[in-house]
C-alpha positions in Angstrom: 12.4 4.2 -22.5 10.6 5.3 -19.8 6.7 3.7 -19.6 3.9 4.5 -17.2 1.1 4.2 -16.0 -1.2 7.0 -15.3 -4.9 6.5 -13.3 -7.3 9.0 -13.1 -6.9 9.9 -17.0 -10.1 10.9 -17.6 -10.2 13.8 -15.3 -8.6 17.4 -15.3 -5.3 16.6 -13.8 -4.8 13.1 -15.0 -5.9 14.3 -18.8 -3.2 16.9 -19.0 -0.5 14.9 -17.0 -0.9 11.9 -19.7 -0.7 14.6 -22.8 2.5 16.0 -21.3 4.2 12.7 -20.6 3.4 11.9 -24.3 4.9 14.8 -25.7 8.3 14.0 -23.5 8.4 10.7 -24.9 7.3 8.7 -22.5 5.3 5.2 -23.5 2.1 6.2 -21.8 -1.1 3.8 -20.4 -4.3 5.8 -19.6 -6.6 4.1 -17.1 -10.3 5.2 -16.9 -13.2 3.7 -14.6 -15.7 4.9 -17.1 -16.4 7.0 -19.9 -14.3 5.0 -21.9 -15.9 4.3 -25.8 -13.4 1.8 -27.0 -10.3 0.5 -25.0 -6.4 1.1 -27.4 -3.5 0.0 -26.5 -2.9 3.2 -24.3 -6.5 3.4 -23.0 -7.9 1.0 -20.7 -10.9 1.2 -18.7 -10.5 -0.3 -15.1 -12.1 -0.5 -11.6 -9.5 0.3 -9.8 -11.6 -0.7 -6.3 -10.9 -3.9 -7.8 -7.7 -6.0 -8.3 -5.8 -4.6 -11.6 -5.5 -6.9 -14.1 -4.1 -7.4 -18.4 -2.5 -4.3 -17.9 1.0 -3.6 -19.6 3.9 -3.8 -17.2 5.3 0.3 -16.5 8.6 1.1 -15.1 6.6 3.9 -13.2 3.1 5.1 -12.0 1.3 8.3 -11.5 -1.1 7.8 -9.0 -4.1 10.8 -9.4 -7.1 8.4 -9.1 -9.1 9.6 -5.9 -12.7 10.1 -4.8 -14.7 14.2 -4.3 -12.7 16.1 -2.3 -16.1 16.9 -0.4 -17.4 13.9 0.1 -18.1 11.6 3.5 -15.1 9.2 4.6 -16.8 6.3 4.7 -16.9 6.9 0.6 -13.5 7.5 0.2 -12.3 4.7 3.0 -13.8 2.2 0.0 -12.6 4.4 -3.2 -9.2 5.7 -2.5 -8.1 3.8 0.3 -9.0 0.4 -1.8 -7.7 1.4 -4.9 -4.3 2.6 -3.2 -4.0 -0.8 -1.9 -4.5 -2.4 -5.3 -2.4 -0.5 -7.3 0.1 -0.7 -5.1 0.3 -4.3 -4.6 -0.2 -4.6 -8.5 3.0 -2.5 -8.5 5.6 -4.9 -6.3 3.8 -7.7 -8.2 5.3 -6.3 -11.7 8.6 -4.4 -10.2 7.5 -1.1 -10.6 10.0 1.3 -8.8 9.2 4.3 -9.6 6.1 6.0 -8.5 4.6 9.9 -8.2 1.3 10.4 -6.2 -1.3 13.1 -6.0 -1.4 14.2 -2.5 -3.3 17.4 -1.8 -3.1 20.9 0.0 -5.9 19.5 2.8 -3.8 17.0 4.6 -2.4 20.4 6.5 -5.4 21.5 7.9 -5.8 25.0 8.8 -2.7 26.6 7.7 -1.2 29.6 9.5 1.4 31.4 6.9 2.8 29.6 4.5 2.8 25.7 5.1 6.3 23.8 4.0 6.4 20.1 3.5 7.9 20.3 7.8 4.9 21.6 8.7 2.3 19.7 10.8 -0.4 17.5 9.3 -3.8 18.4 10.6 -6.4 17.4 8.4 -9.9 18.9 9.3 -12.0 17.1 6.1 -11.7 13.2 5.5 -10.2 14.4 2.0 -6.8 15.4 3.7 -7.2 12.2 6.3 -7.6 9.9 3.2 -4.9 11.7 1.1 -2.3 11.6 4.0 -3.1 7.4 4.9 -2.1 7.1 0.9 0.6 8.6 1.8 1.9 6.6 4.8 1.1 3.3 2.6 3.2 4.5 0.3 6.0 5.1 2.9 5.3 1.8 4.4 5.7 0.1 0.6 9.5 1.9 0.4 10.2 0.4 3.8 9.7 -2.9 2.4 11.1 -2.4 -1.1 13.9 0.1 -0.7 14.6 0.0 -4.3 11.6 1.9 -5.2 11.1 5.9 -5.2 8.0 7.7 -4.5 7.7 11.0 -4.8 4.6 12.6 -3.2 2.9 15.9 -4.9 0.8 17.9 -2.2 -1.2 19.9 -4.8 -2.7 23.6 -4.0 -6.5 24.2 -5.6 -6.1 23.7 -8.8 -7.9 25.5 -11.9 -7.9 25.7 -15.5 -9.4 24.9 -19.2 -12.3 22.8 -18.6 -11.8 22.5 -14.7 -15.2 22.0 -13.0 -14.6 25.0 -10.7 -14.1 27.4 -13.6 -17.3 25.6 -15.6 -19.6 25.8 -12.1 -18.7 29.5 -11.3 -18.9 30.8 -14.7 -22.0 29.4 -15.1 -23.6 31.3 -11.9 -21.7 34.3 -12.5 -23.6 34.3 -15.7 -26.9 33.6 -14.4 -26.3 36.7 -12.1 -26.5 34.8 -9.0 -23.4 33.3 -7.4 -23.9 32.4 -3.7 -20.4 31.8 -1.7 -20.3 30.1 1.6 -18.1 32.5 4.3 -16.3 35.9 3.9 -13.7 34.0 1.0 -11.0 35.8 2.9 -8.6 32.8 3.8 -5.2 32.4 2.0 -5.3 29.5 -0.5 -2.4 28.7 -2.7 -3.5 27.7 -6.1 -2.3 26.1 -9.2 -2.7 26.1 -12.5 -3.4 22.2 -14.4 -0.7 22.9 -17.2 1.9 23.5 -14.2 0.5 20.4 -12.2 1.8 18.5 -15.3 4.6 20.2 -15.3 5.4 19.0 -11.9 4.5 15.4 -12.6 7.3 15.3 -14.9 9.4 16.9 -12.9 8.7 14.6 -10.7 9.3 11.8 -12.6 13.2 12.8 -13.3 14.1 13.0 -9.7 16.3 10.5 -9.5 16.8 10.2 -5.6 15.6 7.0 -3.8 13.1 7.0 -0.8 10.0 9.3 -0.2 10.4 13.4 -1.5 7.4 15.3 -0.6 6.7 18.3 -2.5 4.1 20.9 -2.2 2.7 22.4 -5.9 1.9 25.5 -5.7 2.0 29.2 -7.6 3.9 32.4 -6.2 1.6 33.8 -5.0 -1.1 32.9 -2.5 -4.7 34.6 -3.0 -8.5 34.2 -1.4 -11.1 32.6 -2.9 -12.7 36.3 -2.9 -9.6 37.6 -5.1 -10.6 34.5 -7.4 -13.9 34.6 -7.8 -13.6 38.9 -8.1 -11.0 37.9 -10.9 -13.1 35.7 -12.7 -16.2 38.1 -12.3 -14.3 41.0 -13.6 -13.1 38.9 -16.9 -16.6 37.8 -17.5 -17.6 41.6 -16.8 -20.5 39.9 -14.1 -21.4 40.7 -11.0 -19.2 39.3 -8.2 -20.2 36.3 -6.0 -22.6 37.0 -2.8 -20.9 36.1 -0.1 -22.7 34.3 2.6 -23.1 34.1 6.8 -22.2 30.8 8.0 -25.8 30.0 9.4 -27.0 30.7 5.5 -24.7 28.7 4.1 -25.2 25.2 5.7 -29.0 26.5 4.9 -28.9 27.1 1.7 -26.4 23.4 1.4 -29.8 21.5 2.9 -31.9 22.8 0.3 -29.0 21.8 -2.3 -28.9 18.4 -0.9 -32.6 18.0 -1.4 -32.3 19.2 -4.6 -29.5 16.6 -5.7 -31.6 13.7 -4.4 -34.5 14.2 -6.2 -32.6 14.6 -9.2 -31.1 11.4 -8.1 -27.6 13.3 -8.4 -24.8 13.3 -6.2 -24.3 16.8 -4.3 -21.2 19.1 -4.7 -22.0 21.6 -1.6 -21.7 19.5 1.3 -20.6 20.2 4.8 -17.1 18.9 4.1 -16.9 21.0 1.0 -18.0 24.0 3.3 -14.9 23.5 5.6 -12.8 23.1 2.1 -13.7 26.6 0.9 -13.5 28.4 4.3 -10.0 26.4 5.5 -6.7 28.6 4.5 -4.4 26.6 2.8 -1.2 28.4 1.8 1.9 26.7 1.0 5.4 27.3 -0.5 6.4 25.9 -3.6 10.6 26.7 -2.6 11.3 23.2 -2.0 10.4 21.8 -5.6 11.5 25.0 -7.2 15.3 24.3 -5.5 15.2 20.8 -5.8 13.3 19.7 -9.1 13.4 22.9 -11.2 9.9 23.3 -11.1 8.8 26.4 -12.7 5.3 27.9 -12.8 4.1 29.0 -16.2 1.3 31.0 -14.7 3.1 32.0 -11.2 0.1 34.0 -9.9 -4.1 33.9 -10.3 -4.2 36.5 -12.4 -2.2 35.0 -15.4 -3.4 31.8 -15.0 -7.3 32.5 -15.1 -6.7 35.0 -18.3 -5.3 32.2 -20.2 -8.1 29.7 -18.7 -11.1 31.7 -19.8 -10.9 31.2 -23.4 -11.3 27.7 -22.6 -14.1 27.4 -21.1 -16.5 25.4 -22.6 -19.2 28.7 -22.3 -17.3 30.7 -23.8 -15.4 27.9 -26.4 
């Protein structure tokens, strides 16, 4: 029987990922840094920035544990850098041979068309930099154990059923103001969270040894504009202002301020900017072909109809 281990379970991706390898019959440990009211047998709260230890031995691990895609590298250098480094080594330690990772969209950088896993790697936020030196450890750890597999996920913006993005705009849309940094226009290629488990799995059965990359991704590319519009239009709210440049990075200082005096961290920062105004389009042929992988909502439309009744405003 297939175990694994799963990090990151307490968020969006890692949440739905752990329910669907549970209902394919897989023997499933959920680790949580925190949040975490009573530790089972298949919960366990962990530090991952620190060396893993009493934890079950897995025949695999899926890897989604990671720091704010906006936030400074220095932050994520001692998050997901560190916790790559101790999972992994926790991994030769107990034979673990199979492994799937959550890369991300970013480590392209600006994409022009459609970005396939050939495409140069040009990160332009430390999100994608720290994402694609996961990456190459985990390419490094297959040089030295050839037995093992990895399978890396580069995953498009994902959205869904109690996603912060949806919870966030919703909530602005609502109050009738919803400021957007930049004209929204760029090509993004999004993804609903039921089909990023879907892929996980997928991912799991490959059965191939070395490194597969594999971007996941829906059908059809959109802009942030066609989402937000979208989302506005099922809510039957105004649409989103969208904003100059020079008001944006403005209207992010006085955010900032606001965040530290309520002692919180801030969600609109400068690297978050350059996340929302970066295109980031990519294919989703090569996992289609090669793993089966088929999206359940294939465009923005579908997928944001069945989110909204999940949202916890509207729940």
């Amino acid at each position: 029987m297939t175990s694994v281990l799963i990090t990151g379970a307490g968020g969006l991706i890692g949440s739905r990922v752990a329910e669907a390898a549970s209902k394919a019959g897989y023997t499933v440990t959920r680790l949580f840094r925190r949040g975490l009211a009573q530790e089972t047998t298949d919960a366990l709260q962990r530090d991952l920035e620190h060396p893993l230890k009493d934890v079950p031995p897995v025949t695999s691990i899926f890897h989604l544990a990671g720091g704010y895609a906006g936030a400074e590298r220095q932050v994520l250098e001692r998050a997901d850098l560190v916790i790559a480094r101790n999972l992994i080594r926790w991994g030769m330690e107990h034979g673990v041979r199979s492994w799937v990772f959550a890369s991300a969209a970013e480590v392209y950088g600006p994409v022009e068309g459609l970005a396939t896993e050939e495409s140069p790697t040009r990160p332009v936020i430390p999100y994608g930099h720290i994402k694609l030196a996961v990456e190459d450890l985990l390419v490094r750890m297959v040089k030295s154990e050839p037995h093992c597999r990895v399978v890396i996920l580069r995953i498009g913006e994902v959205y869904g059923r109690e996603s912060r993005l949806l919870d966030e705009l919703t909530m602005r849309l609502e109050r009738g103001f919803c400021p957007w940094p930049g004209a929204g226009r760029v090509s993004v290629s999004f993804v609903h969270v039921e089909d990023v488990a879907q892929a996980f799995l997928r991912a799991a059965e490959h059965d191939s040894r070395g490194v597969s990359v594999y971007n996941v991704a829906d059908d059809e590319p959109a802009t942030w504009r066609s989402f937000a519009g979208y989302l506005a239009e099922l809510l039957g709210t105004r649409s989103p202002v969208f904003l100059p440049q020079s008001v944006v990075y403005a209207y992010m200082l006085g955010h900032k301020v606001r965040s530290c005096l309520a002692k919180q961290e801030p969600i609109l920062t400068r690297h978050a900017v350059r996340l929302l105004t970066t295109p980031k389009a990519m294919s989703n042929r090569a996992i289609k072909r090669a793993l089966g992988f088929a999206p359940q909502f294939p465009d923005l439309r579908s997928g944001l109809e069945a989110s909204l009744d999940g949202l916890s405003h509207h729940a």
